[in-house]
C-alpha positions in Angstrom: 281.9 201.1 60.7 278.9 202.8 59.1 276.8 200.5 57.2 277.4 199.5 53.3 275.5 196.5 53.1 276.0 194.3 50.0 279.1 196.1 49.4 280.9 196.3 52.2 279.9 192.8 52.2 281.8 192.1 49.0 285.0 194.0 50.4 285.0 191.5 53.8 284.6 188.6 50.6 287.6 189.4 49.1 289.8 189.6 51.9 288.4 186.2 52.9 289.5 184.5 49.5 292.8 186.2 50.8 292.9 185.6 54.6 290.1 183.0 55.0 289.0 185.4 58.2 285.7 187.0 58.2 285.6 190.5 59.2 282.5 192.4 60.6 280.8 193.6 58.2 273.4 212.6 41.5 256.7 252.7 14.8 255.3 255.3 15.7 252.1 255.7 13.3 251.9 258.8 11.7 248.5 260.9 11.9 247.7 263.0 9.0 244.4 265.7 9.8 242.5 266.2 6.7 240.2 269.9 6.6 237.0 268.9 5.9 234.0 270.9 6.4 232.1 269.0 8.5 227.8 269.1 8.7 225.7 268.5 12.0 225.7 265.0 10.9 229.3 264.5 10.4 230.0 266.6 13.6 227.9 264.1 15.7 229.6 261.6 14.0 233.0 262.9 15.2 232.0 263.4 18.1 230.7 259.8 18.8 234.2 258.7 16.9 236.3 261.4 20.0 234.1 259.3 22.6 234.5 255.7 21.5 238.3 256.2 20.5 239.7 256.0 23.7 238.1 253.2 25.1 238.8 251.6 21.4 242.3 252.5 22.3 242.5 251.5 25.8 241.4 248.0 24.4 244.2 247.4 22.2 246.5 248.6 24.6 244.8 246.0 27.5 245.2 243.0 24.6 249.0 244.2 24.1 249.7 244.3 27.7 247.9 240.6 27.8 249.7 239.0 24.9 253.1 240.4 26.4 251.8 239.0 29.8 251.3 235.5 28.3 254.9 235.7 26.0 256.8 236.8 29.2 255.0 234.1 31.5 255.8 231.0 28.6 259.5 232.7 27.8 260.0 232.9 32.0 258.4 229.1 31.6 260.9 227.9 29.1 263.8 229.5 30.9 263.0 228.0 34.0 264.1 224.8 32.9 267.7 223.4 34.3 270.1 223.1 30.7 273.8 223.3 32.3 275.7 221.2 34.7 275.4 223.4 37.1 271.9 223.8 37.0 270.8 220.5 36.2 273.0 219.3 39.3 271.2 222.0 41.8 267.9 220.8 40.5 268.5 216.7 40.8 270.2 217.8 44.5 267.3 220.2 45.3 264.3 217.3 44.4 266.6 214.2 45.7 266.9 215.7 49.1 262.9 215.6 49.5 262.8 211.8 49.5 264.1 211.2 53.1 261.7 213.6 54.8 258.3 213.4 52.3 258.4 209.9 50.8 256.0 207.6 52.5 257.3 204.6 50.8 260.3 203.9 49.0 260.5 200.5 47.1 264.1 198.8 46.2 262.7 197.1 42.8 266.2 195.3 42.9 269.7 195.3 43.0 272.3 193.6 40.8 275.6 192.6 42.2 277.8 192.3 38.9 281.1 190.7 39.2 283.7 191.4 36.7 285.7 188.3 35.6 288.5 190.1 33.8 289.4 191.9 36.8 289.1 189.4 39.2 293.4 188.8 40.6 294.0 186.7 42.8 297.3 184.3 44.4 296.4 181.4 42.0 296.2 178.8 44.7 293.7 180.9 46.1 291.5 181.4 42.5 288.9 179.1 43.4 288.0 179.6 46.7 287.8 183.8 45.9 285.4 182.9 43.0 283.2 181.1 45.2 283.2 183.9 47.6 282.0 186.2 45.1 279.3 183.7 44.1 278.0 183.3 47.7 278.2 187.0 48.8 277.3 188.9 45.4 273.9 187.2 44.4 271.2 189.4 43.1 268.1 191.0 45.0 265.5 190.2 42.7 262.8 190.6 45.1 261.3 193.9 45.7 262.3 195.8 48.9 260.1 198.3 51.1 260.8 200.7 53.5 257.8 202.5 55.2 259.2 204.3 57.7 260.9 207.4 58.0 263.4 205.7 60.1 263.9 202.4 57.0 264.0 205.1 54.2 266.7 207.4 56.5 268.9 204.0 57.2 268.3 202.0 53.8 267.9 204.5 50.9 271.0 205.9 49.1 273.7 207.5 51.0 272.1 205.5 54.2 272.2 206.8 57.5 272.1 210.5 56.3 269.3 212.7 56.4 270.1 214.0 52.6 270.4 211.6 49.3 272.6 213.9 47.1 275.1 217.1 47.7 276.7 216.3 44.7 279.3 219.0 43.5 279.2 220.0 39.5 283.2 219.8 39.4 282.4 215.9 39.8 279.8 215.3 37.2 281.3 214.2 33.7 277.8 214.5 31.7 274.2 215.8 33.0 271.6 216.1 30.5 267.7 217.1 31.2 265.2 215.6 29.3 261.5 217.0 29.0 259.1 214.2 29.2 255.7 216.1 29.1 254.7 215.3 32.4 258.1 214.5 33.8 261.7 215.6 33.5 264.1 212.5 33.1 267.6 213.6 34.7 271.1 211.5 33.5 274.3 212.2 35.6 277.4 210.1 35.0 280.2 211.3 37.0 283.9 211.4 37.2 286.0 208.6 38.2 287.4 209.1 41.6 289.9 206.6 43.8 288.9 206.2 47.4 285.9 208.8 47.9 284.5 208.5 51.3 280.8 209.7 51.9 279.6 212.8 51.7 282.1 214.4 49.3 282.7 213.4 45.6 280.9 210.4 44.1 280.1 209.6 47.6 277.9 212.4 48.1 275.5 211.1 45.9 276.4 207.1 45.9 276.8 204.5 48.7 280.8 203.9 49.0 282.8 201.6 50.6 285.5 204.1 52.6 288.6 202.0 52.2 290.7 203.8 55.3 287.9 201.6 57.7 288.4 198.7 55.8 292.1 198.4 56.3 291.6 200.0 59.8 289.9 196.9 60.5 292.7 194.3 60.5 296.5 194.9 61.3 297.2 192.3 58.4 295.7 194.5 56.0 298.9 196.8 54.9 296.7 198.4 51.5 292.8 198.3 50.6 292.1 200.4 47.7 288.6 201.8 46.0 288.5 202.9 42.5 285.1 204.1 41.6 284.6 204.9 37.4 281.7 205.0 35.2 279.4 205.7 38.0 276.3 206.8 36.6 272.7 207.9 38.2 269.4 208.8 36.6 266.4 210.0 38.6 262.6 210.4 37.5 261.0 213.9 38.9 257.7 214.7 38.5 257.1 218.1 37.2 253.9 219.2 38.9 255.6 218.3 42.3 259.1 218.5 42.0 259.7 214.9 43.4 261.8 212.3 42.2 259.2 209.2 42.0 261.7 207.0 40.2 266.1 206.0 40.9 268.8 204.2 39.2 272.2 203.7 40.2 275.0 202.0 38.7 278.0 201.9 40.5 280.9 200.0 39.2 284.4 199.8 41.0 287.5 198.6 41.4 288.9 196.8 44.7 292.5 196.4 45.5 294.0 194.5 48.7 297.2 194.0 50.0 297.5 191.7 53.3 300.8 190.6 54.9 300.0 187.2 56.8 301.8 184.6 56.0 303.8 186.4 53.4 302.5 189.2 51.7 299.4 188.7 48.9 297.6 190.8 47.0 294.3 190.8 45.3 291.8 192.8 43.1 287.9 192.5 42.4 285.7 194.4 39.7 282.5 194.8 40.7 279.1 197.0 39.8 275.8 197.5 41.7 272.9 198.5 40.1 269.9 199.4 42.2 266.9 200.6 40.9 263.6 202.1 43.3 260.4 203.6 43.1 259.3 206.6 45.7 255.9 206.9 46.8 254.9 210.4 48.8 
């Protein structure tokens, strides 16, 4: 089973509460010639006027050329910059995907493990002992993490064990939005929900995900494990000289469902939400 962590953790938890077995674990001007008659005076003066008009002329035409130059290079500037879905999706995927080979350091800041009471369902005899499995298993990482090594940041950063953090699709983003913060752009991505997505497609092609089909492959006893993922939301911090995302936030919140047949048949469900949050160093 690939890894998941904290999450997959949380999966093996609630089967516990349930089985009390512990399974391994984003214009023209117009010229009008006047006769004049002219003197020696005026016809040197013309005739300094036929030299220096050209050159006059080629002038205004350079400073034309040169203002046009300047309009096209700010207008190619401004247009440059992601505004739809689509392109602010290509852009977040294009400067995500640089982390895992060109970060030098990436720091987990933390990670909170949110359990939702109102969706906690359980056997009631078995209430107590599932809400002190959630206790045990989904405490927060308050303590900053590093990962140094190509190898850590490969394994540990989002999507782990992949060489690529997002290949997100547009058809599963809900909301992007790109916002120009001088020196940085600050993306927001919240994305459709999606029942049992399995990595590398959907929400988890850009979030870790628990892929229920190995969960329940796990255990005969386990006749349904479920995912529901909704609400999933990422922003990312890319620095606009470079390109790179120097600063991540996740929040993935989901619903768990079991089904186990030992000992009669029980079933169970668990809402929980993960929010990590790092800093990437190049």
């Amino acid at each position: 089973m690939k890894k998941y962590g904290k999450i997959l953790t949380a999966a093996i938890a609630l089967m516990l509460a349930l089985t009390t077995v512990f399974l391994a674990g984003c214009g023209k001007k117009d010229i009008t010639e006047a006769e004049t008659t002219l003197t020696e005076t005026d016809q040197n003066a013309a005739l300094q006027a036929e030299t220096t008009a050209p050159a006059t002329q080629e002038e205004t035409a350079e400073e034309t050329l040169t203002q046009i130059s300047v309009e096209s290079t700010q207008e190619s500037t401004e247009a440059a910059v992601p505004q739809t879905v689509e392109e602010i999706v290509e852009f977040f995927n294009k400067s995500a995907n640089r982390i895992k080979p060109e970060a030098s350091k990436v720091t987990k800041n933390y990670e909170k493990r949110i359990v939702d009471e109102d969706q906690l369902v359980f056997p009631k005899s078995l209430e107590s002992a599932a809400k002190g499995l959630m206790d045990t298993f989904m405490k927060d990482d308050t303590e900053p993490i590093v990962y140094a090594t190509r190898e850590e940041i490969t394994s540990e950063y989002i999507v782990p064990e992949k060489d690529y953090v997002s290949r997100l699709d547009p058809k599963h983003v809900e909301k992007a939005t790109l916002t120009d913060n001088g020196d940085t752009y600050e993306i927001y991505i919240k994305l459709k929900s999606e029942k049992n997505p399995v990595s590398g497609k959907g929400i988890g092609a850009v979030c870790d995900v628990i892929e229920a089909h190995e969960v329940a492959e796990k255990a005969s006893f386990i006749e349904e494990f479920s995912t529901e993922y909704y609400n999933c939301e990422v922003r990312a911090t890319v620095d606009k000289a470079t390109g790179r995302v120097v600063h991540s936030w996740y929040s993935v919140p989901l619903v768990l469902k079991v089904r186990v047949n030992m000992f009669g048949t029980h079933s169970a469900a668990a809402g929980l939400t993960f929010v990590k949050d790092y800093t990437i160093v190049y």
